[in-house]
C-alpha positions in Angstrom: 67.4 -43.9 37.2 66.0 -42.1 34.2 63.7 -39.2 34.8 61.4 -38.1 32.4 61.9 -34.4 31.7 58.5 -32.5 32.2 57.1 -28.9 30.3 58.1 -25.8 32.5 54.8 -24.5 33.4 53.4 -21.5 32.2 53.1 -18.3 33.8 52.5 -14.7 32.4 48.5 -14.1 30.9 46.3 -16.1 29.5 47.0 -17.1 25.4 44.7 -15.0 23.1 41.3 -15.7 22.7 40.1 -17.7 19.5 36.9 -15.6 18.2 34.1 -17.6 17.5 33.6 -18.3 14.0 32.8 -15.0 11.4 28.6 -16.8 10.8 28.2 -15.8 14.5 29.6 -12.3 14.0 27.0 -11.8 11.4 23.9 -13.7 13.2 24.9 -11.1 16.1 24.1 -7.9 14.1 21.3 -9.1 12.5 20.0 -10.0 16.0 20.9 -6.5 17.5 19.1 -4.9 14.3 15.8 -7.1 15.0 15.3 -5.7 18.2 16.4 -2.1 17.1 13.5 -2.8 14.6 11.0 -4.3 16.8 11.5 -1.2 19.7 11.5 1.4 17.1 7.7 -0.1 15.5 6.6 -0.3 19.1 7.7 3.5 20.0 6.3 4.3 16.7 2.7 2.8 17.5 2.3 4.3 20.5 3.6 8.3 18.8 2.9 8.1 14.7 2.4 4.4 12.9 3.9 6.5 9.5 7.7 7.0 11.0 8.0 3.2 12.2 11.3 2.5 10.9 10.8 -0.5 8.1 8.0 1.4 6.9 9.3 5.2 6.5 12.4 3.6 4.4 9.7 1.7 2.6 7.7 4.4 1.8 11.0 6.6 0.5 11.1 4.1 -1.8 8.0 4.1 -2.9 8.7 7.9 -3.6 11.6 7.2 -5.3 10.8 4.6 -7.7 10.7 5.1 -11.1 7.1 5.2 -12.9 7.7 2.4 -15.1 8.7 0.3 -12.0 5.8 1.2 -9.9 3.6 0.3 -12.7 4.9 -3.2 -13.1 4.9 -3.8 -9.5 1.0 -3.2 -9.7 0.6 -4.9 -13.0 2.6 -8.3 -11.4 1.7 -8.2 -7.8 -1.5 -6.1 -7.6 -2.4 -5.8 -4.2 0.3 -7.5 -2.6 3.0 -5.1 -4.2 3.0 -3.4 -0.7 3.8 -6.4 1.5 6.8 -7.2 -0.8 8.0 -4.2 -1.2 8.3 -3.9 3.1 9.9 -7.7 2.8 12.6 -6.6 0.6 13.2 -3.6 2.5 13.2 -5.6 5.5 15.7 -8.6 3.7 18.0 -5.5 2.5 18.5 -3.8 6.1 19.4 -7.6 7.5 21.8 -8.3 5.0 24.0 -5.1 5.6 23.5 -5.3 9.3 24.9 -8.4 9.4 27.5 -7.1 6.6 28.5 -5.0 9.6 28.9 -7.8 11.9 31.8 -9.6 10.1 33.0 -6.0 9.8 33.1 -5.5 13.5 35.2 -8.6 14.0 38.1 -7.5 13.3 36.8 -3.6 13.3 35.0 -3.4 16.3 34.3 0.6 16.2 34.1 1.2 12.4 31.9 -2.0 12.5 29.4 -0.6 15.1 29.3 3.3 13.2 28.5 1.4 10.2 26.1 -0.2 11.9 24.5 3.3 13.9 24.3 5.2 10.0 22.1 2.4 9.0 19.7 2.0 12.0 19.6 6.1 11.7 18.5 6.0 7.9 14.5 5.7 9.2 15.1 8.8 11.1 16.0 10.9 7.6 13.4 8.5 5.7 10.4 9.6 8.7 11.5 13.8 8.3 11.2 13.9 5.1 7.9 12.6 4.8 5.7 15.2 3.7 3.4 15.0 6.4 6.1 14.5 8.8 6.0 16.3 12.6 8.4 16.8 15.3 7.5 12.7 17.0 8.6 11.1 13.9 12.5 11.6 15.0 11.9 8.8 17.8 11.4 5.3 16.2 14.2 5.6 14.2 15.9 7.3 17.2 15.0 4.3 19.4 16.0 1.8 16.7 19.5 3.1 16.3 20.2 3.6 19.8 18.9 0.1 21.1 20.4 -1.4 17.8 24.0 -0.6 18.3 24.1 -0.8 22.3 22.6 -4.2 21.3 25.4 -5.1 19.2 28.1 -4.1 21.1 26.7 -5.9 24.1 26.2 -8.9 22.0 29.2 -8.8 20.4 31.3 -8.3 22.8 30.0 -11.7 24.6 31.0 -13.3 21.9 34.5 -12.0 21.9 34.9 -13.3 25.2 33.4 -16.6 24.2 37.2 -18.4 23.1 40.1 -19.7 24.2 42.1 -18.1 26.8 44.5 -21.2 27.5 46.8 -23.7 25.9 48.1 -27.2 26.5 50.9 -28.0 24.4 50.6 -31.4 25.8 47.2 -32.4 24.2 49.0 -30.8 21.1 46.3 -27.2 20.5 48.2 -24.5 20.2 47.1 -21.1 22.3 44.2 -20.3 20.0 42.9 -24.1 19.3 42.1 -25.0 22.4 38.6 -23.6 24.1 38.6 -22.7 27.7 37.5 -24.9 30.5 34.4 -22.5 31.1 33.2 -22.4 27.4 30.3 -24.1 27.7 29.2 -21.5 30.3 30.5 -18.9 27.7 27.9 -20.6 25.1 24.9 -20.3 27.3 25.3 -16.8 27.7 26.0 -16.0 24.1 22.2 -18.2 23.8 20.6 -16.4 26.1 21.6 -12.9 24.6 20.8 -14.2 21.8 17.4 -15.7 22.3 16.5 -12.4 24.7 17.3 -10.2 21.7 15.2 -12.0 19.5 12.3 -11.4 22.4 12.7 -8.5 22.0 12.3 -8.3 18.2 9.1 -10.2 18.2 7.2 -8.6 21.2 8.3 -5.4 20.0 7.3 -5.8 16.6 4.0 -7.6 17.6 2.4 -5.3 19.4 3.7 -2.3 17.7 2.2 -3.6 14.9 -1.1 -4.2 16.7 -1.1 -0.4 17.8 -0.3 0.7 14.1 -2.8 -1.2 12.5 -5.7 1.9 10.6 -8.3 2.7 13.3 -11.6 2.4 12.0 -15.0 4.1 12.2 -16.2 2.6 15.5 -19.8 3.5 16.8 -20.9 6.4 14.3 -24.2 7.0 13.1 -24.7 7.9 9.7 -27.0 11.1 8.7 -29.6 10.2 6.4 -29.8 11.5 2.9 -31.8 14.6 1.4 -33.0 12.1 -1.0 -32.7 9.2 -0.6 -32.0 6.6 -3.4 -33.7 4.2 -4.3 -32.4 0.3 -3.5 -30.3 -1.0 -6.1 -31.5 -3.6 -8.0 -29.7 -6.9 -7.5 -28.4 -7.0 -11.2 -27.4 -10.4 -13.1 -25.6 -11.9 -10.2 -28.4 -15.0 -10.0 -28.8 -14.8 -13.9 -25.0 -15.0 -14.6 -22.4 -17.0 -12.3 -19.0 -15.9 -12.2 -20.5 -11.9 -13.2 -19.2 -9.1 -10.7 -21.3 -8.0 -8.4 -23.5 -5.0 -9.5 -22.6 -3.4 -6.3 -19.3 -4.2 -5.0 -18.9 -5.6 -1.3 -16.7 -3.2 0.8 -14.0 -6.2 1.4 -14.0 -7.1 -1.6 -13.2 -3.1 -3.6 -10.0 -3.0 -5.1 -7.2 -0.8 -2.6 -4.4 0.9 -4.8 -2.4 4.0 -3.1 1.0 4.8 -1.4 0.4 4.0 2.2 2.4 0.7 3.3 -0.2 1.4 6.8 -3.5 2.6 6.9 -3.7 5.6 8.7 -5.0 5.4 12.2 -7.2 8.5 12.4 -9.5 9.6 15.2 -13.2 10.7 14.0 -12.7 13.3 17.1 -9.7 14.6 16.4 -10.1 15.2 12.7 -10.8 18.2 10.4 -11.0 19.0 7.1 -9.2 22.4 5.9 -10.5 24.3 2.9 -8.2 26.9 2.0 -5.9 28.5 -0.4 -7.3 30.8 -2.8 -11.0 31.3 -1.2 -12.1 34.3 0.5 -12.7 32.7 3.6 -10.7 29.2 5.0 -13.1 26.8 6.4 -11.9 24.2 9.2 -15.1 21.8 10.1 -14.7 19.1 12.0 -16.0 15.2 11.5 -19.2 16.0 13.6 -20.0 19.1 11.7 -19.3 17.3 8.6 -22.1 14.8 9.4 -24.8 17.8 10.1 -24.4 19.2 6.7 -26.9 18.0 3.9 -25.9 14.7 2.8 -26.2 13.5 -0.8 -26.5 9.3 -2.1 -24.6 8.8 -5.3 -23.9 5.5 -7.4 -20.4 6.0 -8.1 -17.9 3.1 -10.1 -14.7 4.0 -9.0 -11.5 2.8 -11.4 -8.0 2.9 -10.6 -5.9 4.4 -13.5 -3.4 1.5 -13.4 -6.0 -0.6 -14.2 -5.0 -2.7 -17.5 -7.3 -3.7 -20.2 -9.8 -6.7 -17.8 -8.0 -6.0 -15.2 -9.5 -5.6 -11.3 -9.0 -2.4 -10.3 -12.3 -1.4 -10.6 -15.6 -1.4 -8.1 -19.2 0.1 -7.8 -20.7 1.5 -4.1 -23.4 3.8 -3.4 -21.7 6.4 -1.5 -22.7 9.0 1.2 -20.7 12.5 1.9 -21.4 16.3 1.6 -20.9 18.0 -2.4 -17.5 19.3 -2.6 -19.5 22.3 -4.6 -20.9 23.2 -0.9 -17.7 23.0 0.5 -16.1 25.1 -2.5 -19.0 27.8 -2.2 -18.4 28.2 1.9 -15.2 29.0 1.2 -15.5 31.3 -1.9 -13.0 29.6 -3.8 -11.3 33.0 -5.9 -11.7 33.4 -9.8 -8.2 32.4 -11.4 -8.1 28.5 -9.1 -8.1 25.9 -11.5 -7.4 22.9 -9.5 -7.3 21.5 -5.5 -4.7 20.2 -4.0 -6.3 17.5 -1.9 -4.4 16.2 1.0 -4.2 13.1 2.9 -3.5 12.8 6.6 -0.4 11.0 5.7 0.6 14.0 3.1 -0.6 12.4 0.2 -1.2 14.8 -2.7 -3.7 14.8 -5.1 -5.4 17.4 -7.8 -8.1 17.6 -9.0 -10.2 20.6 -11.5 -12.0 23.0 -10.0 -14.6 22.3 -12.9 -15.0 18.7 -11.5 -15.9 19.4 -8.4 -18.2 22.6 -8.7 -20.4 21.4 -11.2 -23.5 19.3 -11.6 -21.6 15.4 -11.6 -22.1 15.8 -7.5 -18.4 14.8 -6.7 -18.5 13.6 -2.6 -16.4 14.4 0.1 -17.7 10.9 1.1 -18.4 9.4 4.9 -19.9 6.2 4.1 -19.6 3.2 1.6 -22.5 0.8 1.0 -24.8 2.2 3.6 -21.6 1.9 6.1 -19.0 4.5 7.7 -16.1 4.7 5.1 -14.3 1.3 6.2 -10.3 2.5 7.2 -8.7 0.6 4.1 -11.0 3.0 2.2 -10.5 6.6 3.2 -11.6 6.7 7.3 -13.1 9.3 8.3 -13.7 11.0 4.6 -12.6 10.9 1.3 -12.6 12.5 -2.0 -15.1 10.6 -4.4 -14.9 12.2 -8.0 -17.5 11.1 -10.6 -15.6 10.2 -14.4 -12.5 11.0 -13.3 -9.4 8.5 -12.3 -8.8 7.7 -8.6 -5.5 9.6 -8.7 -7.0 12.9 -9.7 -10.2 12.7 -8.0 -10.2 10.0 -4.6 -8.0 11.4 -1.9 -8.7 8.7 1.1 -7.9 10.0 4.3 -8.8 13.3 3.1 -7.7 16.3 5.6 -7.0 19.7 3.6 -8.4 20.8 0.2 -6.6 23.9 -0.9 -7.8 25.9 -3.9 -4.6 27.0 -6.6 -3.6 26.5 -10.1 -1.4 23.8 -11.6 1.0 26.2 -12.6 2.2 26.9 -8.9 1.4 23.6 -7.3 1.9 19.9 -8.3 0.2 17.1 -7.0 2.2 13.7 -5.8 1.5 12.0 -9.5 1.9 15.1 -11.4 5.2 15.7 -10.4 5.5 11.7 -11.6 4.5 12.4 -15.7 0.7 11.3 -15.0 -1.7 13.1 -16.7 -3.4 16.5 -14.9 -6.7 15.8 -16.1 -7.9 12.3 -16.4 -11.5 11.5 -17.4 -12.4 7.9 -16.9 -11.9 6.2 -20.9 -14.7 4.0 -22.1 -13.8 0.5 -21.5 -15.2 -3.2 -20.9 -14.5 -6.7 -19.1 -15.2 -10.6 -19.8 -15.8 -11.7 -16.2 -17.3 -15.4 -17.3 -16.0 -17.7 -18.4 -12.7 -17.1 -17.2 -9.5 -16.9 -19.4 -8.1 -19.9 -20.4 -11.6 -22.0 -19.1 -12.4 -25.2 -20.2 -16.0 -25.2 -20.7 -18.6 -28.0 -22.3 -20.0 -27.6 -25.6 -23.6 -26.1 -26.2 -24.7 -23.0 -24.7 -22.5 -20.8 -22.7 -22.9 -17.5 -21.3 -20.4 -14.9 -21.7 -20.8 -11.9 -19.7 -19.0 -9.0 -17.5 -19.2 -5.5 -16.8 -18.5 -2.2 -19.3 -17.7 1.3 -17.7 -18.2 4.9 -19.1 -18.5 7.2 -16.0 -19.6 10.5 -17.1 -21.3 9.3 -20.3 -23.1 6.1 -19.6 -22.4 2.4 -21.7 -25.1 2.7 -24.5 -24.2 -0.8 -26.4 -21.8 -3.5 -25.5 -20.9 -6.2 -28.4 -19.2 -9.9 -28.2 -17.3 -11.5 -30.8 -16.1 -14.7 -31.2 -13.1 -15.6 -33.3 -12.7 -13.1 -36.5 -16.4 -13.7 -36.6 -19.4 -11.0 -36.7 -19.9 -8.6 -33.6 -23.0 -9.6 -31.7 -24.7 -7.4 -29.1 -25.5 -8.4 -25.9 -28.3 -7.9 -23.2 -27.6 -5.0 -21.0 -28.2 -5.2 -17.3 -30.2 -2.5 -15.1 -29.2 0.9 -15.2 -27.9 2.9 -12.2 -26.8 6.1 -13.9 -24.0 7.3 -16.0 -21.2 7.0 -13.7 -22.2 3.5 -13.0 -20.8 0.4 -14.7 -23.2 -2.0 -16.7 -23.6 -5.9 -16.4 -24.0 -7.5 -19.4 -24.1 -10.7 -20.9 -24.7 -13.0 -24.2 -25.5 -16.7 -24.5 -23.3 -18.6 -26.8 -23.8 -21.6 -28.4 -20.1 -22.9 -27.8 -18.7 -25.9 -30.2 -15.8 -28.0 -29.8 -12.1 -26.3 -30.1 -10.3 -23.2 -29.5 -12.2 -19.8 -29.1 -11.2 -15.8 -28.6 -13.8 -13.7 -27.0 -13.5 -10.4 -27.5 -15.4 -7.7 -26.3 -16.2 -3.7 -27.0 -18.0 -1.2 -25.6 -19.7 1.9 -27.0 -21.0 5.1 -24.5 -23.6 7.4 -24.7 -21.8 9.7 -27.2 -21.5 7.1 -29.6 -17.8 6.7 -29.0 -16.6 3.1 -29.2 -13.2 1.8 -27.3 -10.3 1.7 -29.3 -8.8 -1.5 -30.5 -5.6 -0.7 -30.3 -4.0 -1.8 -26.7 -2.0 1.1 -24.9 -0.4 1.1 -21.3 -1.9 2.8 -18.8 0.4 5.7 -18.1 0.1 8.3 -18.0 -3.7 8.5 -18.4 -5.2 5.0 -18.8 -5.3 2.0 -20.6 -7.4 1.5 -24.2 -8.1 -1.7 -26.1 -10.2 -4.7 -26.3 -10.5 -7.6 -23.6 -10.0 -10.8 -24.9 -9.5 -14.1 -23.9 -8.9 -17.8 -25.1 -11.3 -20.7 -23.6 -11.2 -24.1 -24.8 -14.9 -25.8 -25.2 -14.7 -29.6 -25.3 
């Protein structure tokens, strides 16, 4: 009888464990570093919105961005430069976290150190914020700590998640063949997973709900010493597609550093004047409001703005003189600038001269017959007639310290921008628009021109290389006001260039010749190409 020889059996340990494949490694991390994220934004809602972890790394960058850079950022995203610069941030940190994962494969404890010196890079990014306080430490303290315990929990669930057994029989080798309980194995290394990314999102949801700028809430404005008159409703009905003679509050143009509004409480805030003044003045929001309040028409202009472009917008604000402020405090012979700062250490300088003389610069509470919205400057601002916003519009304004520019420099200063910046003469085509294709016969071409400080005294429209032609001014709302303006055309067939120039009140016209707007503004003619069929 012929016996058929069997395989001694096995004894000894289990075969090593196949490790799942490296993707999962990777995914792992990035998982772990979500959550780390999400916990470190909710501990930084509820302590200081400023140190939450994406956003202190993005605002280091910001810092540490070239001029040149931050210009063409503004220049090609406008507005939405800030969300996608927190996006790429945010893309950067996942990609080495999960760097770290396939790392920590093989490298378990280099892997995971890796992995703790880049959750901890918020922490450095939040104490070295200028305004930063003893709090910030935590977010970034929670994210590494949950990030990497996170990881290694993860991780090691995965390790365990192989093959422990072989059957030479079925012909897999020790570390082919996965173990009878693997499918167990798999539900946990889901469940991890999917908890994890729980985490992430409820973390980062309602720490981004608690983060998000506070606002004005139920304040009552002080009326005015005198009290403006209405402004008139300007060419709006007259001329479609022409800006607004007063600009909505949703609809003003936002340019500054902060990647999140700061949350400020109206009870809790105080303004600081200090420095070199005889006597430092601390007043709170509610004195603020009790001191005699003054109504200016004030266009405000952002210095990045290029020739047409939006950065622009007209209010009728409400705030206390900064002269008053300056004069309480006794500001010493020898100052020759402020150093404005925000709540979120923002620096800003600005001349004495500018704001203790007769152009009534604000330290502004309300925009538009509103309290100052929180996108614009909550609970005051800076609001400095003719000059750019970054030498005269602090938002979030908390300290105003009198000194000289040759001890102190000023966040943009210190960047190659200009000291003193006055507002240059400039003008817009609003309508039609660039590139329009509008019917023959008449047209009307209109926009706004800007001199603050000097007043638009003749705006002119040419068409082609042809003669200059001046157009019909709007109404008048003072010299730091922009001007509507507009000029029916009668548009044949083809091709066309508008152009358009601007002359102020001194009889100065705007250059022709185009120049970039560092470091102290943009010059040159607006024109556009519109096809009339």
């Amino acid at each position: 009888m012929t016996t058929t020889p069997h395989a001694p059996a096995r004894s000894g340990p289990a075969g090593p464990a196949l490790r799942p494949a490296r993707r999962w490694y990777a995914l792992g991390t990035l998982l772990a570093t979500l959550a780390g994220v999400g916990v470190g934004h909710l501990v930084a809602g509820l302590v200081s919105p400023d140190a939450s972890p994406v956003l202190a790394v993005g605002s280091t960058v910001v810092d540490a961005t070239p001029t040149p850079l931050k210009e063409w950022a503004v220049s090609t995203f406008g507005t939405a430069d800030k969300p996608i610069l927190v996006g790429s941030v945010t893309v950067v940190t996942l990609l080495l976290a999960a760097a770290t994962g396939l790392l920590a494969r093989r490298h378990r404890p280099l892997g995971l150190a890796l992995l703790g010196l880049l959750a901890l890079a918020p922490v450095l990014a939040a104490m070295t914020r200028p305004a930063a306080i003893g709090v910030d430490i935590l977010p970034g303290t929670a994210t590494a700590v949950v990030g990497v315990l996170a990881a290694g929990w993860l991780l090691g669930l995965l390790d365990r998640w192989g093959v422990e057994t072989a059957d030479p029989a079925a012909g897999a080798g020790p570390d082919e063949r996965p173990r009878a309980d693997g499918s167990s194995s798999r539900r946990h290394v889901l469940a991890a997973a999917a908890g994890l990314g729980a985490v992430a999102v409820t973390g980062g949801a309602v720490g981004q709900a608690l983060t998000r700028g506070g606002g004005p809430g139920d304040i009552t404005l002080p009326s005015p010493t005198s009290p403006l008159d209405p402004l008139p409703p300007g060419l709006g009905n007259r001329v479609p597609g022409i800006s607004s003679f007063r600009t909505p509050n949703p609809q003003f143009y936002r340019i500054d550093t902060a990647l999140v509004v700061p949350r400020v409480s109206a009870d809790s805030w105080t303004l600081t004047v200090d420095g070199d003044v005889d006597a430092p003045v601390e007043i709170t929001y509610a004195e603020l409001l009790a001191m005699p309040m003054v109504e200016a028409d004030i266009t405000l202009t952002c210095v990045s703005n290029e020739v047409g472009g939006p950065y622009i917008g007209s209010a009728r604000w409400l705030g206390v003189r900064t002269r008053d402020l300056l004069e309480r405090a006794g500001v010493r012979a020898g100052a020759d600038q402020v150093l404005s700062t925000s709540t979120d250490g923002m620096t800003i300088s600005t001349p004495v001269q500018a704001l203790t003389d007769d152009r009534d610069a604000l330290v502004a509470v309300a925009m538009n017959g509103e309290p100052l919205p929180a996108l614009h400057g909550f609970p005051a601002r800076l609001v400095t007639p003719g000059l750019y916003g970054f030498v005269g519009a602090t938002k979030w304004l908390s300290r105003m310290t009198a000194t000289t520019y040759a001890r102190d420099e000023a966040y943009w200063t210190v960047r190659g921008w200009a000291v003193d910046a006055p507002i240059l003469t400039q003008s817009r085509i609003d309508t039609p628009r660039a590139l329009a294709t509008v019917p023959a016969g008449q047209v009307v071409v209109g926009g706004v021109a800007w001199a603050q400080g000097r007043g638009i005294d003749r705006v002119e429209v040419r068409v082609d290389d042809g003669d200059w032609r001046e157009v019909e001014l709007g109404p008048d709302a003072g010299i730091d006001y922009w001007r509507q303006w507009y000029l029916p055309w009668d548009a044949t067939p083809g091709r066309h260039t508008l152009t358009v120039r601007a002359t102020d009140a001194t009889g100065q016209t705007q250059p022709e010749g185009r120049s970039d707007p560092f470091p102290r503004g943009a010059t040159g003619w607006h024109n556009i190409l519109v096809t009339v069929e």
